[in-house]
mmCIF file of the N, C-alpha and C atoms, coordinates in Angstrom:
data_MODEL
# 
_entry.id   MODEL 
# 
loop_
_atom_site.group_PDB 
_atom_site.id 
_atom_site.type_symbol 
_atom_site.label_atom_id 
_atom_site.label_alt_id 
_atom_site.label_comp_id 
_atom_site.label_asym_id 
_atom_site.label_entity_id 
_atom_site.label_seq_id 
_atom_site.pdbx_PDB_ins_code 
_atom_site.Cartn_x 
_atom_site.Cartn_y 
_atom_site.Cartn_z 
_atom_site.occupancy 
_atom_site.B_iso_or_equiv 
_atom_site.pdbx_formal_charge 
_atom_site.auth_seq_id 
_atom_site.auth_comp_id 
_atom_site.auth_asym_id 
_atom_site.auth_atom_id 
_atom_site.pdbx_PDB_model_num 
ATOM 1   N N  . UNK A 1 1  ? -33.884 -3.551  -4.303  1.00 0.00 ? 1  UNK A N  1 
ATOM 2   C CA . UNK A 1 1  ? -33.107 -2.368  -3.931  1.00 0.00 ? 1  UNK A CA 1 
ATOM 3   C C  . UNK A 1 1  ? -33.730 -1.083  -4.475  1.00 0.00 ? 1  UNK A C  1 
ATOM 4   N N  . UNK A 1 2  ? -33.415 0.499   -3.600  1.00 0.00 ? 2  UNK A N  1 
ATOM 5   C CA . UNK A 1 2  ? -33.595 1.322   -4.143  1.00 0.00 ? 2  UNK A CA 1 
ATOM 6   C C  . UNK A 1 2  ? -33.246 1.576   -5.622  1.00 0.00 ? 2  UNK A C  1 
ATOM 7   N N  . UNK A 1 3  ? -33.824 1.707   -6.683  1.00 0.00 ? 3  UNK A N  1 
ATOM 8   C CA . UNK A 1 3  ? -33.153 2.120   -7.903  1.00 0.00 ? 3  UNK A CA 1 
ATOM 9   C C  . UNK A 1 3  ? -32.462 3.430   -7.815  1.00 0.00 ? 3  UNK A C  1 
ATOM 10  N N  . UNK A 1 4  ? -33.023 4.172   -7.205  1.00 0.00 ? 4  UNK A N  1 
ATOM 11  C CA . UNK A 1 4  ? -31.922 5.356   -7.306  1.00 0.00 ? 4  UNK A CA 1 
ATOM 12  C C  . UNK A 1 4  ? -30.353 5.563   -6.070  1.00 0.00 ? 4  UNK A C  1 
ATOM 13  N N  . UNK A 1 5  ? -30.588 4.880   -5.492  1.00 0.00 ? 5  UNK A N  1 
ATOM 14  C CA . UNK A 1 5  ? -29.111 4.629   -4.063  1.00 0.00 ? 5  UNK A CA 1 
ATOM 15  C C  . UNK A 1 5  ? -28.315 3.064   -4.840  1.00 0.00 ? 5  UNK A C  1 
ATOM 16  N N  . UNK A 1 6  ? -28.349 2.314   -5.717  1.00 0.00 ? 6  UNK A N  1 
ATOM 17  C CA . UNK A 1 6  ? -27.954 1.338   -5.887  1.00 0.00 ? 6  UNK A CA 1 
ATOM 18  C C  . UNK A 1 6  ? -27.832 1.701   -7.779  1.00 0.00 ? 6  UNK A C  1 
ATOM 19  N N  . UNK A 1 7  ? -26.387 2.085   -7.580  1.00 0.00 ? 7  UNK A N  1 
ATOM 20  C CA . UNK A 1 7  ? -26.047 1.536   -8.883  1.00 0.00 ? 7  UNK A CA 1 
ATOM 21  C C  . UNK A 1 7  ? -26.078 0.044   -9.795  1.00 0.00 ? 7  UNK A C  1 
ATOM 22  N N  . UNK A 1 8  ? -25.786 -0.877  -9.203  1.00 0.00 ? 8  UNK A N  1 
ATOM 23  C CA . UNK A 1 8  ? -25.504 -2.159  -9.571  1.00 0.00 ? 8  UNK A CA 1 
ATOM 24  C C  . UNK A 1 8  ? -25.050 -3.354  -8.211  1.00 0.00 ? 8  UNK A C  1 
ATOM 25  N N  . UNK A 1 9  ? -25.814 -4.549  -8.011  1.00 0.00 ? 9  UNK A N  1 
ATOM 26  C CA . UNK A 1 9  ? -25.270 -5.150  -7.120  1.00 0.00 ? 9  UNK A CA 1 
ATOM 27  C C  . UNK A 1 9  ? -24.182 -6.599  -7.640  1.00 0.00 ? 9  UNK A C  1 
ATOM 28  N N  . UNK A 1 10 ? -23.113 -6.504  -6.095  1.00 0.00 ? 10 UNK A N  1 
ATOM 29  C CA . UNK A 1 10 ? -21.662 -6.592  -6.545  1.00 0.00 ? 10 UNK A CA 1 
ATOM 30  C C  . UNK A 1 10 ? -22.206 -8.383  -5.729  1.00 0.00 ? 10 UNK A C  1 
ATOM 31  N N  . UNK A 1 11 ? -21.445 -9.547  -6.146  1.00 0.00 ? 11 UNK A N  1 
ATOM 32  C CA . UNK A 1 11 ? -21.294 -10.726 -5.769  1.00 0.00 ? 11 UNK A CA 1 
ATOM 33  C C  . UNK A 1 11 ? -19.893 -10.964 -6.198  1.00 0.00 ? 11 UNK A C  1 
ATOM 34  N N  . UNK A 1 12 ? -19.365 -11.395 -4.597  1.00 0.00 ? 12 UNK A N  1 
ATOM 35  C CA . UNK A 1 12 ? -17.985 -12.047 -4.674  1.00 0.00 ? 12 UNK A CA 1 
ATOM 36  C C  . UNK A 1 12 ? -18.152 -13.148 -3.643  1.00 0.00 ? 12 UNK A C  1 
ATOM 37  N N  . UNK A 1 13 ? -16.708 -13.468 -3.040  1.00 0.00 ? 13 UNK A N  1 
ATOM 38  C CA . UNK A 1 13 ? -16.604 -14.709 -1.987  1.00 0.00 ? 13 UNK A CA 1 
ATOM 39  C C  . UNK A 1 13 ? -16.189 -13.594 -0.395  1.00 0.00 ? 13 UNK A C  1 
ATOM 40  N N  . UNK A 1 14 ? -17.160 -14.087 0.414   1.00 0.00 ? 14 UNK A N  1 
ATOM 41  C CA . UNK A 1 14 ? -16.694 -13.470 1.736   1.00 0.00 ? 14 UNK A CA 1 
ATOM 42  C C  . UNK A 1 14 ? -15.881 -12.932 2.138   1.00 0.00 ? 14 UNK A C  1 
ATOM 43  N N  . UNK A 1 15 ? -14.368 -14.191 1.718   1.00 0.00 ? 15 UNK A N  1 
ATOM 44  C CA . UNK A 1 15 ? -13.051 -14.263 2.224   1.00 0.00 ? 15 UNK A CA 1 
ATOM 45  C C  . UNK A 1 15 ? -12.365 -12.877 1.650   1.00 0.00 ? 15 UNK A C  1 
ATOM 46  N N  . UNK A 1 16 ? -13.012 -12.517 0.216   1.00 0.00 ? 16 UNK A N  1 
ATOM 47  C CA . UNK A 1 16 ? -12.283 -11.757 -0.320  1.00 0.00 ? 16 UNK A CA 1 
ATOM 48  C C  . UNK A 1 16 ? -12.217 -10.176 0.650   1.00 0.00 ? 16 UNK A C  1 
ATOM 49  N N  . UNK A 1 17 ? -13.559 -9.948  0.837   1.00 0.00 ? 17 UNK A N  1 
ATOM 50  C CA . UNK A 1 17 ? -13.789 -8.698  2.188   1.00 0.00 ? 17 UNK A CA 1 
ATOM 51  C C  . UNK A 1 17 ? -12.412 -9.204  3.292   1.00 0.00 ? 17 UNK A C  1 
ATOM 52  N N  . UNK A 1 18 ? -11.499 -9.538  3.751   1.00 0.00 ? 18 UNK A N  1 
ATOM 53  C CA . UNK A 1 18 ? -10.770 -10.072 4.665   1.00 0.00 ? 18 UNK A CA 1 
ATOM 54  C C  . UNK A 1 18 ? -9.544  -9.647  4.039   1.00 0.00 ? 18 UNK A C  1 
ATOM 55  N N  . UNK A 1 19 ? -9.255  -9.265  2.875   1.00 0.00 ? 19 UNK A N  1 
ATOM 56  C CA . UNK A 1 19 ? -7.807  -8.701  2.094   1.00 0.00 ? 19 UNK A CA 1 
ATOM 57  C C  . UNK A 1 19 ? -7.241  -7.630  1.736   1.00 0.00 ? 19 UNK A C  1 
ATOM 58  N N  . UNK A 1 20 ? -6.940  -6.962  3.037   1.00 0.00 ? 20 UNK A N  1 
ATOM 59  C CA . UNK A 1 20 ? -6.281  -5.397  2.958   1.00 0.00 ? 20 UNK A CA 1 
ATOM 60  C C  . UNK A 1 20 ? -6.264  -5.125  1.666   1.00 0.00 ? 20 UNK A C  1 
ATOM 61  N N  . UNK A 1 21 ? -5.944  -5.517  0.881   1.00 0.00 ? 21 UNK A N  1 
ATOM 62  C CA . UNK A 1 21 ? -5.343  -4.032  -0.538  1.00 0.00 ? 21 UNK A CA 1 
ATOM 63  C C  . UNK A 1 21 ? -6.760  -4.088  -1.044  1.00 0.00 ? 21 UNK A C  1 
ATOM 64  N N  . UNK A 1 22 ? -7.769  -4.631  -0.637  1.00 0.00 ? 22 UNK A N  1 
ATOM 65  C CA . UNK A 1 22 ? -9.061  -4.354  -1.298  1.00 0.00 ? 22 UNK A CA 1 
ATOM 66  C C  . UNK A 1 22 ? -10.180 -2.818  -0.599  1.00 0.00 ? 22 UNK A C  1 
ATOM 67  N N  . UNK A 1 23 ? -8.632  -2.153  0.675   1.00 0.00 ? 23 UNK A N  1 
ATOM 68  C CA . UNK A 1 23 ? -9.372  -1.159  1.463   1.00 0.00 ? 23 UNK A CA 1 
ATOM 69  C C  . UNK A 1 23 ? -8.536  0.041   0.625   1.00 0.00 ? 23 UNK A C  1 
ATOM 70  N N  . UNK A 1 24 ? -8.842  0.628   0.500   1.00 0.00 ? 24 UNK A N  1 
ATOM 71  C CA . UNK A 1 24 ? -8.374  2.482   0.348   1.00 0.00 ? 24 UNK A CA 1 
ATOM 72  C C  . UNK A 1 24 ? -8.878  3.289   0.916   1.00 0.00 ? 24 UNK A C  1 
ATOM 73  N N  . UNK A 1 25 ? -8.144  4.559   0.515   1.00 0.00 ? 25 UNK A N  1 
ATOM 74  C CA . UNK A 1 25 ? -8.829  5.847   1.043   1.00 0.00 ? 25 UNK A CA 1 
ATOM 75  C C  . UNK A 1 25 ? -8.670  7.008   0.250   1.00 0.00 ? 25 UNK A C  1 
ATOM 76  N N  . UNK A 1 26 ? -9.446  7.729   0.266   1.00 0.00 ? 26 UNK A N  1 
ATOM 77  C CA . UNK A 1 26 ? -9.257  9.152   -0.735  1.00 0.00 ? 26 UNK A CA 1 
ATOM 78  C C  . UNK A 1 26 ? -10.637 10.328  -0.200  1.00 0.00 ? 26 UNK A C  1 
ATOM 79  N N  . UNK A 1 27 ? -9.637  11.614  -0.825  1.00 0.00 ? 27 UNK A N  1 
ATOM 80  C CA . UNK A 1 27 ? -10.693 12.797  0.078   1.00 0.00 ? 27 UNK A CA 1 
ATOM 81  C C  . UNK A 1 27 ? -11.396 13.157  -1.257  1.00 0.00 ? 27 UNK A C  1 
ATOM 82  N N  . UNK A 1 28 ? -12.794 13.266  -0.297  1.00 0.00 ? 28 UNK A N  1 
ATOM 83  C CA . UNK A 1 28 ? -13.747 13.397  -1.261  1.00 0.00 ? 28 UNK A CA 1 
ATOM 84  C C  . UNK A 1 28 ? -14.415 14.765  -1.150  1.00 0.00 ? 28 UNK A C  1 
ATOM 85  N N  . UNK A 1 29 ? -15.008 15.734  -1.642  1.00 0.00 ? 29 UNK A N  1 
ATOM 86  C CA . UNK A 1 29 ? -16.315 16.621  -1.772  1.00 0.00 ? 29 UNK A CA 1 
ATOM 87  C C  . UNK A 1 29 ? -17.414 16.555  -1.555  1.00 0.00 ? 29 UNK A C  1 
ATOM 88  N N  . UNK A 1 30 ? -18.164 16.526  -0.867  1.00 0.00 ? 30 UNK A N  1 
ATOM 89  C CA . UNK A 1 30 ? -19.377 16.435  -1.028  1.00 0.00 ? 30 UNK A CA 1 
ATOM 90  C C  . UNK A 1 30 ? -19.799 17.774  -0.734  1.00 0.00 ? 30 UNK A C  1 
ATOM 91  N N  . UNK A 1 31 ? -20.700 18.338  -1.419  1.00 0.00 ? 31 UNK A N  1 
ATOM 92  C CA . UNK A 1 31 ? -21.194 19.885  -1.614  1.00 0.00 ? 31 UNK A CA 1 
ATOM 93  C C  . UNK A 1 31 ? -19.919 21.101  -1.058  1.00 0.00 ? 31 UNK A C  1 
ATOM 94  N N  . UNK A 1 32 ? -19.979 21.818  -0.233  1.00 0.00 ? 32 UNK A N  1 
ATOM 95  C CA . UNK A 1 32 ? -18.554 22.566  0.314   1.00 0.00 ? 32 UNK A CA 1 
ATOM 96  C C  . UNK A 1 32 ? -17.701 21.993  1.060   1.00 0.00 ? 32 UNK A C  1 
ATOM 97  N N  . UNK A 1 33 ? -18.078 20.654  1.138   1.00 0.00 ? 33 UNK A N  1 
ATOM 98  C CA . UNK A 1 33 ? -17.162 20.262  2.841   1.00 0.00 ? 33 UNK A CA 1 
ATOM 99  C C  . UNK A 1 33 ? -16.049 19.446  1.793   1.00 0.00 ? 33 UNK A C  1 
ATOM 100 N N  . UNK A 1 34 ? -15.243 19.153  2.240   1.00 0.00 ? 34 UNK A N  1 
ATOM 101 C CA . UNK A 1 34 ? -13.784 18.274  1.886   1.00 0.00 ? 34 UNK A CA 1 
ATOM 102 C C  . UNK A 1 34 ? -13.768 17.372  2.907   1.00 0.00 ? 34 UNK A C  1 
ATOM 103 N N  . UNK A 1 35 ? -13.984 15.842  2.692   1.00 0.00 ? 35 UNK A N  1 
ATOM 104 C CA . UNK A 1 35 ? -13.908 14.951  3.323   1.00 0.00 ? 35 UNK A CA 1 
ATOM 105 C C  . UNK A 1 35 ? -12.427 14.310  3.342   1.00 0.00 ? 35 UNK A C  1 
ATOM 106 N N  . UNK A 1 36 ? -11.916 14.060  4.399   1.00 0.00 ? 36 UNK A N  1 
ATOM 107 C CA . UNK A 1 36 ? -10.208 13.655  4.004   1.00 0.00 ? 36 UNK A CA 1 
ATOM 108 C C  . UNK A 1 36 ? -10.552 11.648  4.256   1.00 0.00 ? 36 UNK A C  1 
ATOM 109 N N  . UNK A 1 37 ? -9.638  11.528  3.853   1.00 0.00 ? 37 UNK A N  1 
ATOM 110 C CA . UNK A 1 37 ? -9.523  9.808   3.846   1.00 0.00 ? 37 UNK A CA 1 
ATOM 111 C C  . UNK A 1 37 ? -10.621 9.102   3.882   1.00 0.00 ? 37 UNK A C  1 
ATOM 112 N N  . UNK A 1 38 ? -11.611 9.049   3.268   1.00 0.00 ? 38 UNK A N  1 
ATOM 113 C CA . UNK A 1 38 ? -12.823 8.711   3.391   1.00 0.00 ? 38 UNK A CA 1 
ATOM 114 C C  . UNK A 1 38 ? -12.796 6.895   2.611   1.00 0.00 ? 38 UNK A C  1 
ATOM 115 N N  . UNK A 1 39 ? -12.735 6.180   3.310   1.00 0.00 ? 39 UNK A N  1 
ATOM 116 C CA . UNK A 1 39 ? -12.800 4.637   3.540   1.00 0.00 ? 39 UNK A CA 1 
ATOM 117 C C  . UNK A 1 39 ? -13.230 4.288   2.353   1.00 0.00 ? 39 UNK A C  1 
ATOM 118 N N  . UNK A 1 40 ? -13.175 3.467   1.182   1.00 0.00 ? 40 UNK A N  1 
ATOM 119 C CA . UNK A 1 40 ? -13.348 2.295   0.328   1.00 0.00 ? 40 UNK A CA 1 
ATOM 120 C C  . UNK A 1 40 ? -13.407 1.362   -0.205  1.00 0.00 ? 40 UNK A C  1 
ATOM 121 N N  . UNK A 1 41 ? -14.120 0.351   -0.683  1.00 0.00 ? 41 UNK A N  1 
ATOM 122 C CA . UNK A 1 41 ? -13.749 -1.071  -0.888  1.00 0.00 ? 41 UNK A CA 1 
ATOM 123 C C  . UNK A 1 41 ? -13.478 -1.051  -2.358  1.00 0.00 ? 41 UNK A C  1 
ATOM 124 N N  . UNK A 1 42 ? -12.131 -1.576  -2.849  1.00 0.00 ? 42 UNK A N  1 
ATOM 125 C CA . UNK A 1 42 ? -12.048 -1.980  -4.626  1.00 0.00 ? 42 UNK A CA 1 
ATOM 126 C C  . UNK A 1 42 ? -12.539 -3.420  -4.228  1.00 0.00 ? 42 UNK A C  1 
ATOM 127 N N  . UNK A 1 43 ? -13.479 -3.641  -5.586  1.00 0.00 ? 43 UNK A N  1 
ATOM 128 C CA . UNK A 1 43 ? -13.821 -5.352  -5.357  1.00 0.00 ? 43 UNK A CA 1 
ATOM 129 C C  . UNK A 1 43 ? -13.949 -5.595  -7.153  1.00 0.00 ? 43 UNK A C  1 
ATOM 130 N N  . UNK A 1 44 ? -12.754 -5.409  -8.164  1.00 0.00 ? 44 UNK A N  1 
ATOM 131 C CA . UNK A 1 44 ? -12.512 -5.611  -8.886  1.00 0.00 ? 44 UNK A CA 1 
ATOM 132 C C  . UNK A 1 44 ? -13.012 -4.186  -9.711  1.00 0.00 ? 44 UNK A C  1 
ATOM 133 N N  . UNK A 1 45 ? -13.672 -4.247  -10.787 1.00 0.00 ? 45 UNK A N  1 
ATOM 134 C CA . UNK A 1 45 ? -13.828 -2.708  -11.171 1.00 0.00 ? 45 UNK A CA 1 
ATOM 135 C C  . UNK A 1 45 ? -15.806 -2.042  -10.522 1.00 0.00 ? 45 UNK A C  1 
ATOM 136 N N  . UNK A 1 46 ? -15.889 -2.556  -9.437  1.00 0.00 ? 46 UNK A N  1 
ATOM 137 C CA . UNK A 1 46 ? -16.920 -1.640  -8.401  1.00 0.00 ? 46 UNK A CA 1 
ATOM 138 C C  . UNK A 1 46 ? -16.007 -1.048  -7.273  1.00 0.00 ? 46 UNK A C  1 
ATOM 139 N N  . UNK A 1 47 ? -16.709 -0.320  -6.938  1.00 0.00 ? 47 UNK A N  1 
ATOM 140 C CA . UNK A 1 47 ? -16.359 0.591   -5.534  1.00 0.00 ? 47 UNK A CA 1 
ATOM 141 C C  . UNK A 1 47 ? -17.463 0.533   -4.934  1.00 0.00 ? 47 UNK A C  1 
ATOM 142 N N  . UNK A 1 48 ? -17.443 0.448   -3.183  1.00 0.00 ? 48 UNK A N  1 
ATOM 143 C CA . UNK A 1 48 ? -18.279 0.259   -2.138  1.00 0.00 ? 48 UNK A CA 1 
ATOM 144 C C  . UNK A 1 48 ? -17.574 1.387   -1.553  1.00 0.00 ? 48 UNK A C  1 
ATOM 145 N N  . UNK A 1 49 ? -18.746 2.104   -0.767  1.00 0.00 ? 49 UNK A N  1 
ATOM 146 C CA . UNK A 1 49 ? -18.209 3.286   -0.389  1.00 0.00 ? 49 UNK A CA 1 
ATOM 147 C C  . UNK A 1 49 ? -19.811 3.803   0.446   1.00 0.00 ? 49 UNK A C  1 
ATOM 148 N N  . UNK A 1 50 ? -19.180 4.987   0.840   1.00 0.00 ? 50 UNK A N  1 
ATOM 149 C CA . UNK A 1 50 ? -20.496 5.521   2.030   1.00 0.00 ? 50 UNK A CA 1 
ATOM 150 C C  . UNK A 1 50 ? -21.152 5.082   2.907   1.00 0.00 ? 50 UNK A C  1 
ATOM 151 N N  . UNK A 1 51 ? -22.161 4.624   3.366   1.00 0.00 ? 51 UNK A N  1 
ATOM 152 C CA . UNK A 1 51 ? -22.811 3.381   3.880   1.00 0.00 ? 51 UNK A CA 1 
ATOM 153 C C  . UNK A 1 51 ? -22.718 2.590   3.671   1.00 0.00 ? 51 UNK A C  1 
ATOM 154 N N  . UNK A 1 52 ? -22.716 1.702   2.757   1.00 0.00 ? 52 UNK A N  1 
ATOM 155 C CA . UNK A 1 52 ? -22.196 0.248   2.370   1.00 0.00 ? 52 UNK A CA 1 
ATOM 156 C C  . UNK A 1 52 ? -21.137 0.221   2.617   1.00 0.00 ? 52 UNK A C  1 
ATOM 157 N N  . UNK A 1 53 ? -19.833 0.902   2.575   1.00 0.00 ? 53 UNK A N  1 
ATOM 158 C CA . UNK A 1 53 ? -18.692 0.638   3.098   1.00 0.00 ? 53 UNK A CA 1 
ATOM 159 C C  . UNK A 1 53 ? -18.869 0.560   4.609   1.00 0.00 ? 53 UNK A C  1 
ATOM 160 N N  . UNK A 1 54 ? -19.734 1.752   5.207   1.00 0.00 ? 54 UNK A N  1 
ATOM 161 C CA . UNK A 1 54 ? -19.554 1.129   6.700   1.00 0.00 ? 54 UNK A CA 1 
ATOM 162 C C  . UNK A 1 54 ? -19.782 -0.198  7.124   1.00 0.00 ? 54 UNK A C  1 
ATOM 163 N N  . UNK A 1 55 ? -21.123 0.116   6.823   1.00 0.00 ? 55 UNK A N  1 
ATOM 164 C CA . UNK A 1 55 ? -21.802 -1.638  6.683   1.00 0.00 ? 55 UNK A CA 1 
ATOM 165 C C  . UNK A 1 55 ? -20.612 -2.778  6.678   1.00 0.00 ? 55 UNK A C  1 
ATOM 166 N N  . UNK A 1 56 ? -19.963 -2.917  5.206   1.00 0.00 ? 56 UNK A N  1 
ATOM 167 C CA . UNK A 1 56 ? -18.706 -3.918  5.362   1.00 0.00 ? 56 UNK A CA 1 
ATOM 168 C C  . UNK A 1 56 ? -18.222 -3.554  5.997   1.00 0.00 ? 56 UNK A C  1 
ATOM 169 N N  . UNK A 1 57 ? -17.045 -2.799  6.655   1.00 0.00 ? 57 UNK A N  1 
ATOM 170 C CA . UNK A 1 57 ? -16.115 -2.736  7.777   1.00 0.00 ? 57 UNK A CA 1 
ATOM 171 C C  . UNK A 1 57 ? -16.767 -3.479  8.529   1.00 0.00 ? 57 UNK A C  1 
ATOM 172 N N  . UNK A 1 58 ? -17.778 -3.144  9.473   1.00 0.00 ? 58 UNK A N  1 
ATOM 173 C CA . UNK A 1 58 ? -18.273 -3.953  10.752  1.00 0.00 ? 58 UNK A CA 1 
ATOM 174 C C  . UNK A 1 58 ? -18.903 -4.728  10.276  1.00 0.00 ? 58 UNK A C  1 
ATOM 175 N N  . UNK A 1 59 ? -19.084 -5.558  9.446   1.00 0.00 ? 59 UNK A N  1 
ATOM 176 C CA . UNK A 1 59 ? -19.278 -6.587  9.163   1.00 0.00 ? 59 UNK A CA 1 
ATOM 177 C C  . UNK A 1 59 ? -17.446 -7.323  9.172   1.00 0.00 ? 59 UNK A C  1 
ATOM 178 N N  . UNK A 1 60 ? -16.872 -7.065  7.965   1.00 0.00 ? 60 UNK A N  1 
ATOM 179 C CA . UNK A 1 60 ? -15.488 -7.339  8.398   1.00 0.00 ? 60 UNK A CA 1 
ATOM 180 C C  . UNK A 1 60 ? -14.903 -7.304  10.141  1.00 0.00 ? 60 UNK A C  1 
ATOM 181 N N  . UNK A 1 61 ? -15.136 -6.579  10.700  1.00 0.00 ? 61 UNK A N  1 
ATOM 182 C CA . UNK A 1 61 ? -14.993 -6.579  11.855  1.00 0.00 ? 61 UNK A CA 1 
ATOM 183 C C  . UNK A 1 61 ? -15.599 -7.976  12.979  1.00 0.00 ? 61 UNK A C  1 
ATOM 184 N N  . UNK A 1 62 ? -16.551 -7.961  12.404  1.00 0.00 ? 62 UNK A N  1 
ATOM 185 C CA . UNK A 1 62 ? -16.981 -9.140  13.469  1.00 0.00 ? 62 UNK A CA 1 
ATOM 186 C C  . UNK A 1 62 ? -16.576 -10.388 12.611  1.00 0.00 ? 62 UNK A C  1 
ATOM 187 N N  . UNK A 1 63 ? -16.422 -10.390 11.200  1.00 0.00 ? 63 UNK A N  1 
ATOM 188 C CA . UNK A 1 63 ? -16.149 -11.927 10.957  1.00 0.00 ? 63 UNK A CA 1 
ATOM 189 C C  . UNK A 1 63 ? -14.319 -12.031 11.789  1.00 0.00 ? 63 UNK A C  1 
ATOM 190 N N  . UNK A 1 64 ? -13.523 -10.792 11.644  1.00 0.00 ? 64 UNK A N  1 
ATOM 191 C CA . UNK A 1 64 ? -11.942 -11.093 12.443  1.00 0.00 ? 64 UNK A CA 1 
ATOM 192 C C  . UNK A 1 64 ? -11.959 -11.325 13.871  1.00 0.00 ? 64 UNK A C  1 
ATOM 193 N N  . UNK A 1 65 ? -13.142 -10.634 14.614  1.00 0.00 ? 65 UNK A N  1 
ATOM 194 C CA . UNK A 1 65 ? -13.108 -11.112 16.231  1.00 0.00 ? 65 UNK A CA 1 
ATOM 195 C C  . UNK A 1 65 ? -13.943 -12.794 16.124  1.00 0.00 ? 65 UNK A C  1 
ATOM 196 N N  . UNK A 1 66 ? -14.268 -13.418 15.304  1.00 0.00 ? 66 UNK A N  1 
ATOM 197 C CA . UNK A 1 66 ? -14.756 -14.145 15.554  1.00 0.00 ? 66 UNK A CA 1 
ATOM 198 C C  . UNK A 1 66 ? -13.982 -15.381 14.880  1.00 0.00 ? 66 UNK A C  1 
ATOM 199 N N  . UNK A 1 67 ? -13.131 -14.863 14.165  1.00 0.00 ? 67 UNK A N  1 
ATOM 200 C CA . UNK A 1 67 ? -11.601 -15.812 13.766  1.00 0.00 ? 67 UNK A CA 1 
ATOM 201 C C  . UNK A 1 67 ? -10.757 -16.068 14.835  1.00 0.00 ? 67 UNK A C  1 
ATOM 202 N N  . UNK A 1 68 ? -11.122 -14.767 15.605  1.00 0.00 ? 68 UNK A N  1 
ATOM 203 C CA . UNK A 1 68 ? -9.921  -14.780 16.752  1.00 0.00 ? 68 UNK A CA 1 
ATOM 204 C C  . UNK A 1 68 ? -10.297 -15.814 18.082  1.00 0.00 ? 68 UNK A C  1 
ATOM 205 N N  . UNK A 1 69 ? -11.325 -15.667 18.576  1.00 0.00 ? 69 UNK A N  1 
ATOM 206 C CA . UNK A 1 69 ? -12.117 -16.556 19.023  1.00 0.00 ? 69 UNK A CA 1 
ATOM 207 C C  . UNK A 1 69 ? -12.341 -18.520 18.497  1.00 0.00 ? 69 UNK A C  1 
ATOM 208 N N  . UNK A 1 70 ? -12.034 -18.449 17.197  1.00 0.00 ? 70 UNK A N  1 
ATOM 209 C CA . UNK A 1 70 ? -11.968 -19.872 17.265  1.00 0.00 ? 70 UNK A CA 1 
ATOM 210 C C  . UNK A 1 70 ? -10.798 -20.335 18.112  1.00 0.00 ? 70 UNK A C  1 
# 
């Protein structure tokens, strides 16, 4: 991994990405702009967020259409 874009890498169980209260939201800053509800993963005491949060969502996303499908 980049050392400077990668704080620390996170290992859990798949299933756990699949458990609403592990999503939030909160408005963030970035330089002048005010970002409102800006998407997060708690996965115990890390946060996934920015790109990697997108990343999981659609990843989450295709593992639920593909639950739905069995």
């Amino acid at each position: 991994p980049q050392e400077s874009e990668v704080a620390s890498i996170v290992s859990f169980p798949i299933n756990r990405l699949l458990t609403a209260e592990i999503v939030d939201t909160k408005d963030l800053q970035v330089r002048n702009i005010m970002l409102k509800d800006v998407p997060y993963y708690k996965l115990n005491q890390h946060v996934l967020w920015g790109a990697t949060a997108m990343i999981t969502s659609e990843i989450v996303e295709l593992i639920n259409r593909a639950k739905e499908n069995l």
